[in-house]
N, C-alpha and C positions, 0 to 999 in steps of 0.2 A: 235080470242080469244087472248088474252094481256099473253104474260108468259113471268116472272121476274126470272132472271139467277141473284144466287148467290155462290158466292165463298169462304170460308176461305180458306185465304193461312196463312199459318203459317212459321214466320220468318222474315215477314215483318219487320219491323220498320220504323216507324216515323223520316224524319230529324230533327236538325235543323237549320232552315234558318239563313245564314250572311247575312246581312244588304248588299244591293249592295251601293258598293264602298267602302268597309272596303277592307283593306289590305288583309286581312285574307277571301280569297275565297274556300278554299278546301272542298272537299266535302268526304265526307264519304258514298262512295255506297256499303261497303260489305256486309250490309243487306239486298241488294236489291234483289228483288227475278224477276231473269230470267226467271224461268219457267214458269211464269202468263202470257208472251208473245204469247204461244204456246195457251192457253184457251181463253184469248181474241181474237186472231185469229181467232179462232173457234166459235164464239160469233158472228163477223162481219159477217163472210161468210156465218152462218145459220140464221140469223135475218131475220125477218118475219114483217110484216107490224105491231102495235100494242106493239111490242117486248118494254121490260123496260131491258136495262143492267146494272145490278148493278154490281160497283166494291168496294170491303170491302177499308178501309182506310190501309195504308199501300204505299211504296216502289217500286214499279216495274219496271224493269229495258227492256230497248227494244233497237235492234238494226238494226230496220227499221222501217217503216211507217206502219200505219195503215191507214184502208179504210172503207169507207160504202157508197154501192148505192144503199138501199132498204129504201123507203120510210116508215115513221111513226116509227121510231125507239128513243127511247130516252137512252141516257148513263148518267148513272147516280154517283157518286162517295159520300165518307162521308164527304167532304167537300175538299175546296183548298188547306188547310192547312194540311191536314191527308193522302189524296189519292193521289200520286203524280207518274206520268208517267215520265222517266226519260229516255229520249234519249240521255244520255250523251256519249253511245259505240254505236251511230247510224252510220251506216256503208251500209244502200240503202235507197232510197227513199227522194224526194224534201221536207217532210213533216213529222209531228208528224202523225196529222190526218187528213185526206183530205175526205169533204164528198161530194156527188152528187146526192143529196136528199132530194125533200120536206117533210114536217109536224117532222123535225127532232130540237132533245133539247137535249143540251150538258146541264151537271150542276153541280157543285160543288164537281171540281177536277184541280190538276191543271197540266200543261204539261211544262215541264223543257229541255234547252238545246235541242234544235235541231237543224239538220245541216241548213234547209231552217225555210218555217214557219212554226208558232206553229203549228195553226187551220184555215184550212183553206177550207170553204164553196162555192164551187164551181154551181151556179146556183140551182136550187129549190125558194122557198114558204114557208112561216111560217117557217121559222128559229129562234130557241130559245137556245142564249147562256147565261146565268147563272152564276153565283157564280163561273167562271172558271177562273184560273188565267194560265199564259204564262208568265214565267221567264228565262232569260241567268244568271245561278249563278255566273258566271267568273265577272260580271259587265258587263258596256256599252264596244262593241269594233264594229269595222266595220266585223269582221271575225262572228259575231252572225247572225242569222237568219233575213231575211227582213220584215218580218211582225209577230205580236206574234197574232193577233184573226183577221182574214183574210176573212168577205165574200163577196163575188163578182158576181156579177149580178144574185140576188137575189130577192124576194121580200116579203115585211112585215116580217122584220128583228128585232129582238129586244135585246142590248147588254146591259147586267144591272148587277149590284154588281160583275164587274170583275175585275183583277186587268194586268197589262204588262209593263212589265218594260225589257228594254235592249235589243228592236229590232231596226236592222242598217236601218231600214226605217220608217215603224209604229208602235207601238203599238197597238191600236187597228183600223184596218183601213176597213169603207166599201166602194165600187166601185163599179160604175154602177148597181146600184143597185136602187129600187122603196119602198116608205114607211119604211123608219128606225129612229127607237128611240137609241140612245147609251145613258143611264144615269145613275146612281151613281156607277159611275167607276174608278177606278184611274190608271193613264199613268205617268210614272215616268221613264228616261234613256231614253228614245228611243229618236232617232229624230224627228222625228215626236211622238209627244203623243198621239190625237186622229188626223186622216185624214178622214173627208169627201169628193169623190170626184167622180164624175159626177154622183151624186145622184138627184133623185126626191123625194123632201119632206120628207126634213131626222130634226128630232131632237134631238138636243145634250144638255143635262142639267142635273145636279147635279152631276157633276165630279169632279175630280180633276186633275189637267194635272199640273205638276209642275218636276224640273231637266230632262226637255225634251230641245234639240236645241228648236223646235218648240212648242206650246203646245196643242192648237188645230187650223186646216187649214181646209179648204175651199177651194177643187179645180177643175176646171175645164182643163182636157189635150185634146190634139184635139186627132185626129183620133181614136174615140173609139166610140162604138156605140151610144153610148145616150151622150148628152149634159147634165148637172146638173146645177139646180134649185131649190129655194127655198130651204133654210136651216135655222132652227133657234139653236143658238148658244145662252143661257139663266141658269141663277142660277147655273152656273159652276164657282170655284175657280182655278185661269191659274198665278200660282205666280212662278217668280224663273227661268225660264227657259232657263238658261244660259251655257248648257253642251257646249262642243266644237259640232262640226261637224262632227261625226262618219262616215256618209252616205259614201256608193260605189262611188267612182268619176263617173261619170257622168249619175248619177239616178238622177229624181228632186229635190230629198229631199238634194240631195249634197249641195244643192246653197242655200237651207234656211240662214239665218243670224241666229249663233247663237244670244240666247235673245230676242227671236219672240215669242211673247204671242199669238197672233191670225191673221192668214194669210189668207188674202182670195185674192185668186189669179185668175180672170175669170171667177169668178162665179156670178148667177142674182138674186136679189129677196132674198138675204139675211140678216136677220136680226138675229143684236148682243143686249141682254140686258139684264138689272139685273146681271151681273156677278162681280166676285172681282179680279180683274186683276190687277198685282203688281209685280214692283222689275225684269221685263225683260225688260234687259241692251243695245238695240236696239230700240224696241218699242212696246209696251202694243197693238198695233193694227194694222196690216200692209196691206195694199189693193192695189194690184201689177196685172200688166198684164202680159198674156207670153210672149207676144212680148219684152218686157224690162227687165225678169229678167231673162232670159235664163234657166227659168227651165226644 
């Protein structure tokens, strides 16, 4: 039986958002309400197959990671723009939310400043992420998180109307992983904007991947369990993408050039088309082997 957990918290408040890369990053957490940490906690750890989490719109402020490895759970928020999870005083844990669970759907919330990555879906089936957005509000820097919407071997994934902006590797990145759709998304700061890599039969269309180094890539890295194939890369706008080089020294994404519109690096059987690629200052298309680019 499905039962929906809801909560007014009172005191919330609503941000709001600076523009990333305005001078003017400060943020104003004193509305933020601490206390909803301790009820969400409590929410993960009693979840039950079926379970709907709903979290009212509002501020919550958290200073460590959240978890869930109970299958069929959905968390649900009032939208990206309203419900915002703020790890900005995060003080344990690799992660905002780390899940390790099939038939699970993130949706329409969004997860701010964390120490590692945003969201990150670690193995399961039917994964559905949603209207979720992953923001660093300080801007792009290499000290931000490495991935903002993060699943990894995985399978029949689907990442649609989310947004990531200002991860020191992907924004939104999946990995070894089978059957993924990423579409009408937008990647903006991060070095990587969308990364595909050692995926089977992933497509990526109706995004927008712009002020990324990179904007969207293609990659295949050796020693991981699956090789990746087949990717189509279609009705996506990859304009602009000329930030510097934020990336970790010597993680791959370090060596991208900035002003890389679409990298495909090692990869087989993939196809680019219909898209509007423009105005990145290297080159609009780049197909590189590991061998020669030291990634």
């Amino acid at each position: 039986k499905m039962k929906t957990f809801k909560y007014l918290v009172i005191g919330a408040s609503a941000l709001v958002l600076t523009a990333c890369g305005n001078s003017d990053t400060s943020r104003d957490l004193s509305d933020a309400n601490a206390d909803y940490q301790a009820v969400l906690l409590e929410q993960l750890i009693d979840a039950q197959p079926g379970d709907v989490i709903e979290i009212p719109a509002g501020v919550y402020s958290f200073d460590r990671s959240l978890s869930l490895n109970i299958d069929g759970v959905t968390i649900r928020g009032a939208s990206m723009d309203e419900t915002i999870l703020s790890f900005q005083d995060q003080i344990a844990g690799a992660e905002g939310l780390i899940v390790t669970a099939n038939d699970f759907t993130l949706e329409n919330l969004a997860i701010e400043d964390t120490i590692g990555d945003g969201l990150k879906v670690n193995g399961g089936e039917n994964i559905i992420i949603r209207g979720v957005r992953v923001e660093w509000t300080n801007g792009y820097a290499t000290e931000n998180g490495a991935y903002g919407i993060y699943p990894v071997q995985t399978t029949n994934v689907l990442v649609e109307d989310t947004v990531a902006i200002g991860a020191s590797d992907a924004g939104i990145y999946v990995g070894q992983s089978r059957n993924v759709i990423v579409r009408n998304s937008r990647a903006e700061y991060n070095v990587a904007g969308i990364e595909i890599e050692n995926c089977i039969g992933a497509d990526v269309y109706g995004n927008i991947a712009t002020n990324n180094t990179g904007g969207i890539l293609v990659f295949n890295m050796p020693n991981l369990p699956q090789p990746g194939y087949h990717t189509r890369v279609y009705d996506n706008d990859i304009f602009a993408n000329n930030t510097e080089n934020f990336g970790h020294a010597g993680t791959p994404v370090a060596s991208v050039p900035a002003g890389s519109g679409v990298v495909i690096n090692s990869n087989d059987q993939v196809e680019i088309f219909n898209n509007r690629i423009s105005d990145n200052n290297t080159a609009n298309i780049i197909i590189s082997s590991l061998h020669s680019t030291g990634y």
